[in-house]
Residue frames as qw, qx, qy, qz and C-alpha x, y, z in Angstrom:
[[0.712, -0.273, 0.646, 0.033, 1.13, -2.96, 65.47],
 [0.157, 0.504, -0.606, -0.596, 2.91, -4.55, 62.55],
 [0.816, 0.015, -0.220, -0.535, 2.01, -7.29, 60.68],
 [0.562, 0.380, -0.693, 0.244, 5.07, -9.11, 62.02],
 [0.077, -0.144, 0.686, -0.709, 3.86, -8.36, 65.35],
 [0.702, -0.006, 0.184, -0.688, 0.79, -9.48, 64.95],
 [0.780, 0.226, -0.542, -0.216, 1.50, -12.65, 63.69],
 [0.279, 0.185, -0.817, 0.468, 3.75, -13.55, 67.16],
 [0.390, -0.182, 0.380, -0.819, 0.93, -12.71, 68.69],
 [0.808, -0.060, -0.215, -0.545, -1.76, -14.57, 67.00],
 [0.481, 0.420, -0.769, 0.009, 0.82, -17.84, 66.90],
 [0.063, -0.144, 0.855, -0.494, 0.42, -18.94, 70.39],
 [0.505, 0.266, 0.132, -0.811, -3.32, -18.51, 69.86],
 [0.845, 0.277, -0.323, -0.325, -3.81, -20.75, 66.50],
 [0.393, 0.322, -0.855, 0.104, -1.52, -23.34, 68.35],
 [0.274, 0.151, 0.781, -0.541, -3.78, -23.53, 71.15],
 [0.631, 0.207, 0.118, -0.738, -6.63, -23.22, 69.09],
 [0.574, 0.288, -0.737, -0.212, -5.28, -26.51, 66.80],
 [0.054, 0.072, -0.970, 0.226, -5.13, -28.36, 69.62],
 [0.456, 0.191, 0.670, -0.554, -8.57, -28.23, 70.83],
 [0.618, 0.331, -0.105, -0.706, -9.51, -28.71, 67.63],
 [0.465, 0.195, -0.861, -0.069, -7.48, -32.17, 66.70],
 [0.021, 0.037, 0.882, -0.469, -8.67, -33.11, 70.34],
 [0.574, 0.319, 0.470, -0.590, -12.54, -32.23, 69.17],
 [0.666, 0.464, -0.466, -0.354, -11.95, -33.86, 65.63],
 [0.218, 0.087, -0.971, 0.041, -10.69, -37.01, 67.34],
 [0.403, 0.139, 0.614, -0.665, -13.75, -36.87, 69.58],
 [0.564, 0.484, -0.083, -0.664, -15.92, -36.51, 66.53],
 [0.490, 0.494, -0.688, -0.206, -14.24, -38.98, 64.79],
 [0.298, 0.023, -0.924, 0.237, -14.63, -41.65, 67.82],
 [0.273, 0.180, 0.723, -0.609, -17.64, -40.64, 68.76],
 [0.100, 0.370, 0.672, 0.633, -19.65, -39.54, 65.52],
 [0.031, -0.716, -0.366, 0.593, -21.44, -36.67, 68.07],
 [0.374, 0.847, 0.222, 0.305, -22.68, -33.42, 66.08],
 [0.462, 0.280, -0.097, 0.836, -19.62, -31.23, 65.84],
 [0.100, -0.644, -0.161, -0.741, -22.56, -28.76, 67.62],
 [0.820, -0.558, -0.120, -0.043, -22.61, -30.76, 70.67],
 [0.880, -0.062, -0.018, 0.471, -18.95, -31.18, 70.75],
 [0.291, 0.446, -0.129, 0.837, -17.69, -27.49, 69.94],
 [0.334, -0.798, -0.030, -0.500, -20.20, -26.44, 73.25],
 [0.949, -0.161, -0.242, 0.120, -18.76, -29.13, 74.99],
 [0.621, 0.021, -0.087, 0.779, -15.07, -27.41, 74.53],
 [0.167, -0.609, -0.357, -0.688, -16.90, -24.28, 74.70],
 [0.443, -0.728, -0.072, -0.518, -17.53, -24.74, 78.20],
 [0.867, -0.445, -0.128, 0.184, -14.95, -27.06, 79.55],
 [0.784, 0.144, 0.104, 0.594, -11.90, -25.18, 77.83],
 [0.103, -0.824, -0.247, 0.500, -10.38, -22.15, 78.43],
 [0.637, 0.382, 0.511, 0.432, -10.21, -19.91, 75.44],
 [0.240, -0.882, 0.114, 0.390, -8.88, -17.04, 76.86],
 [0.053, -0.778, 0.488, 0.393, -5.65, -18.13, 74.89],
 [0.506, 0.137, 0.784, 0.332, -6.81, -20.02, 71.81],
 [0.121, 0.223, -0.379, -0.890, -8.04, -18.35, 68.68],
 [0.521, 0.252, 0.773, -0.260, -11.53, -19.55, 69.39],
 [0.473, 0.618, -0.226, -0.586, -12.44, -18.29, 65.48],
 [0.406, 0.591, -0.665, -0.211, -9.78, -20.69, 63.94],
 [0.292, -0.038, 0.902, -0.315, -10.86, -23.35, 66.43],
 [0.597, 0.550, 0.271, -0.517, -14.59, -22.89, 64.71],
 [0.343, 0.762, -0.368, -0.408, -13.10, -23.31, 61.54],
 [0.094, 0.453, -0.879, -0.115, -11.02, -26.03, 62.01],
 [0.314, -0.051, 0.923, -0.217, -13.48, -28.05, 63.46],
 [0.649, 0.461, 0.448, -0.407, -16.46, -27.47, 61.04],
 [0.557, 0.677, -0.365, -0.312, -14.45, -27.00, 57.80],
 [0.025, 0.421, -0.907, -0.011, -12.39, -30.35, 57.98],
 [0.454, 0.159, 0.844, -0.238, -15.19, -32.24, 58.38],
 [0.403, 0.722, 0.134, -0.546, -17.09, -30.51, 55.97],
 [0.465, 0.695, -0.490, -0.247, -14.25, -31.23, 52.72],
 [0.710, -0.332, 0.621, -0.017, -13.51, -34.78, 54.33],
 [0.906, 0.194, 0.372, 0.047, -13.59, -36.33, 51.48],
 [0.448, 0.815, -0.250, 0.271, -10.85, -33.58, 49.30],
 [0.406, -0.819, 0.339, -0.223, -9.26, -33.82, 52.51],
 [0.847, -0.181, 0.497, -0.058, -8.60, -37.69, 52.80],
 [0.844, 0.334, 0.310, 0.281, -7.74, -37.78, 48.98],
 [0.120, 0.907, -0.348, 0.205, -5.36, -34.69, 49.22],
 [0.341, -0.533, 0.728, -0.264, -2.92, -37.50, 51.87],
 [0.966, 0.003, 0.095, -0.242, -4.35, -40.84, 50.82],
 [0.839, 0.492, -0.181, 0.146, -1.77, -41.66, 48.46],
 [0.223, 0.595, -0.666, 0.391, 1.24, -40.98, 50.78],
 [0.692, -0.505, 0.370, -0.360, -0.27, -43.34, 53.31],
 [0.065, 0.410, -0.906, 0.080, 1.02, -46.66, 53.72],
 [0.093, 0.456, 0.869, -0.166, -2.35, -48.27, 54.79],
 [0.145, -0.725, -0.558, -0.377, -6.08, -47.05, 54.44],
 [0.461, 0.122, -0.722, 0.502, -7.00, -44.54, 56.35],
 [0.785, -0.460, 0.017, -0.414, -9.55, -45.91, 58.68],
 [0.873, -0.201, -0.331, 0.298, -6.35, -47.80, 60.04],
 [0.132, 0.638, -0.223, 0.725, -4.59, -44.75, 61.09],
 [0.283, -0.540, -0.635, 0.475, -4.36, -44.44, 64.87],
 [0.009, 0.882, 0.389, 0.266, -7.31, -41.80, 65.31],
 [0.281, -0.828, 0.053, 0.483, -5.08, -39.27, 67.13],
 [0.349, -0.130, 0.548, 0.749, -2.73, -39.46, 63.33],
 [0.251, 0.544, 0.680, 0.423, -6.01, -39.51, 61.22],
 [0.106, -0.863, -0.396, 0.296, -7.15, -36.27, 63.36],
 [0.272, -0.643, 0.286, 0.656, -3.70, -34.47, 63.09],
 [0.460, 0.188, 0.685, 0.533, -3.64, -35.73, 59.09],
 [0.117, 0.636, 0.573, 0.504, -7.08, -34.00, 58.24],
 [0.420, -0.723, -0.142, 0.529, -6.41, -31.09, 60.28],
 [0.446, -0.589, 0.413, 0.533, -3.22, -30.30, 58.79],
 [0.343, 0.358, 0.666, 0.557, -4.16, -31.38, 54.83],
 [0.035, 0.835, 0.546, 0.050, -7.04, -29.13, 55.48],
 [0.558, -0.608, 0.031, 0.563, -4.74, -26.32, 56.68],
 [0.405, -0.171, 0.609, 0.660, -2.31, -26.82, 53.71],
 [0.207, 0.566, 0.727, 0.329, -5.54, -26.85, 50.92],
 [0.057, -0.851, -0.430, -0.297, -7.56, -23.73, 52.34],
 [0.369, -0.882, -0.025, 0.291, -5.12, -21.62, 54.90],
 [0.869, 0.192, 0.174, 0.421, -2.57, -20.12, 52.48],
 [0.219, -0.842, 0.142, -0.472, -2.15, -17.44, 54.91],
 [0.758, -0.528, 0.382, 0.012, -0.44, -19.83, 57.43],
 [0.245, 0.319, -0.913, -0.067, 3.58, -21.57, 55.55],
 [0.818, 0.088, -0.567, -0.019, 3.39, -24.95, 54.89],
 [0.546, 0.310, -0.584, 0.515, 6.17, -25.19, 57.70],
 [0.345, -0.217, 0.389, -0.826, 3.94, -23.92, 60.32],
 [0.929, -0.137, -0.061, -0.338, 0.70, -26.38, 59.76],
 [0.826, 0.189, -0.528, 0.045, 3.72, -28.86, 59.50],
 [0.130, 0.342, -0.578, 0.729, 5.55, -27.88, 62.60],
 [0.477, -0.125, 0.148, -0.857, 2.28, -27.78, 64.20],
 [0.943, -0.060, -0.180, -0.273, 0.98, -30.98, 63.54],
 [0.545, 0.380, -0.697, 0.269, 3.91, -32.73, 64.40],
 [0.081, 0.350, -0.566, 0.742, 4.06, -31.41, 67.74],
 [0.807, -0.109, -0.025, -0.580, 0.32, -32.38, 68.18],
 [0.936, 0.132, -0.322, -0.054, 1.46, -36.03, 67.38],
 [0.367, 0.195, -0.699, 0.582, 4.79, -36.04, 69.50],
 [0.375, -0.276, 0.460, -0.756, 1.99, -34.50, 72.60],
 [0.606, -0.038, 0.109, -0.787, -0.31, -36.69, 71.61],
 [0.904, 0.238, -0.329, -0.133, -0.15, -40.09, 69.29],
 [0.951, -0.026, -0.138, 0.275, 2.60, -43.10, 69.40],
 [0.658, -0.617, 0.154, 0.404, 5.74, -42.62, 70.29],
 [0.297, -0.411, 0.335, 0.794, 7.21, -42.18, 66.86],
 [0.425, 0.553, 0.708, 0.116, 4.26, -41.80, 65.33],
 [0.120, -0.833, 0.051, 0.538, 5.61, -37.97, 64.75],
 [0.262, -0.253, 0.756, 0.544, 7.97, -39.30, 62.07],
 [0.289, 0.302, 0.857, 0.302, 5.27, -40.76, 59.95],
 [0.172, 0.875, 0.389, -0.230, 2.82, -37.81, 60.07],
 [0.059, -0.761, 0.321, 0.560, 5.92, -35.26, 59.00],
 [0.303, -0.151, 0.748, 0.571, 6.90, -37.57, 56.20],
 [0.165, 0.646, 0.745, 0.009, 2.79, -37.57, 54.91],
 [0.081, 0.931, 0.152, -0.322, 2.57, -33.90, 55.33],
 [0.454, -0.453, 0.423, 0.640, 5.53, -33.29, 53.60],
 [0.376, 0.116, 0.842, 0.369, 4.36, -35.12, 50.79],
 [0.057, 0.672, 0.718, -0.170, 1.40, -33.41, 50.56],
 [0.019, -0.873, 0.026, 0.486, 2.57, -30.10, 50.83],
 [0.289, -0.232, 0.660, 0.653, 4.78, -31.04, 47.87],
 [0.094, 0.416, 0.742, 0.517, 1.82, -31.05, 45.55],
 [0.084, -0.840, -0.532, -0.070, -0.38, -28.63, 47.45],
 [0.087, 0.991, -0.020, -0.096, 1.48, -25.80, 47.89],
 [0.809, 0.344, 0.291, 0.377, 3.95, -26.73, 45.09],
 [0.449, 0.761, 0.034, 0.467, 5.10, -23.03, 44.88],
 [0.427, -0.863, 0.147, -0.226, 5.62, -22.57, 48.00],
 [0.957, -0.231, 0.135, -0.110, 7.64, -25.98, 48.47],
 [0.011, 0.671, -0.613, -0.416, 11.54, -25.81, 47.57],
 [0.029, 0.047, 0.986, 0.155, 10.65, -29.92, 46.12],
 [0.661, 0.375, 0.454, -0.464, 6.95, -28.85, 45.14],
 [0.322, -0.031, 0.900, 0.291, 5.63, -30.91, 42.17],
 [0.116, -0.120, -0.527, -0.833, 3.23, -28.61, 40.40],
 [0.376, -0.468, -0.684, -0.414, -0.03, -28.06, 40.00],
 [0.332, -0.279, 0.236, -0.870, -2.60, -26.70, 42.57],
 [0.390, -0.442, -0.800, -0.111, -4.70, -28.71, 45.05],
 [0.147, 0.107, 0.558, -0.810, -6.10, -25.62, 47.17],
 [0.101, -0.707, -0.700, -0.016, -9.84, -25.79, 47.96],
 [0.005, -0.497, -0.018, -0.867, -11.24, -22.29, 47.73],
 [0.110, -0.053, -0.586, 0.801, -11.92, -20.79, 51.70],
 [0.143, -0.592, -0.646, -0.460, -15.97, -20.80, 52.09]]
């Protein structure tokens, strides 16, 4: 198998696997449960036949884990704080920063694609608009070489 073929493969996989993770990072985030209670939780209610349960693990313990590089990797493109975010944006936000920072194996244009769609399934109505314009931003400084409008400099977090 190529690597081209593996990748179509995995895709469907790390898109299912994002969701359950934005949906156990909002949890986490509105409940303040231990991420260990909460990943058995999805663990046993979710099937994960066809989610990349690895990248699900990942998402949900590393994002929490760099919260604070995370939050100041997107602050500045917000418009408000954000602890005003509706929590289904703030999830997709630090998801998707987190993504951008430490997965640099995955385009920009994928985490972005990707979150969106989270936020059209999930958040406000055009609350889809505002997340793409944030990530954008973001990705303009974090993966600056990748970006056709990146703005220098490096903000990746090395992958622990």
């Amino acid at each position: 198998m190529s690597v081209m073929d593996q990748d179509k493969t995995q895709a469907p996989l790390r898109t299912r696997a994002r969701r359950l993770a934005m949906q156990a990072l909002y949890q986490w985030d509105l409940s303040g449960s231990d991420l260990e209670v909460i990943e058995a939780q999805f663990l046993e209610d979710e099937d994960f036949s066809k989610a990349d349960q690895s990248y699900f693990h990942e998402l949900l313990y590393r994002t929490p884990a760099c919260l604070e590089e995370v939050e100041a990797a997107f602050s500045g493109y917000l418009d408000r704080p954000s602890a005003e975010l509706d929590p289904v944006e703030r999830a997709v936000l630090r998801m998707a920063v987190y993504e951008l920072m430490v997965r640099i194996d995955v385009p920009y244009k994928v985490i972005i694609n990707e979150a969106v769609n989270l936020t059209k399934k999930f958040g406000a109505e055009q609350a889809h608009k505002y997340v793409n314009g944030v990530l954008d931003q973001a990705a303009r400084r974090l993966r600056a070489v990748e970006h056709p409008q990146g703005q220098g400099g490096s903000g990746l977090l090395k992958k622990k």
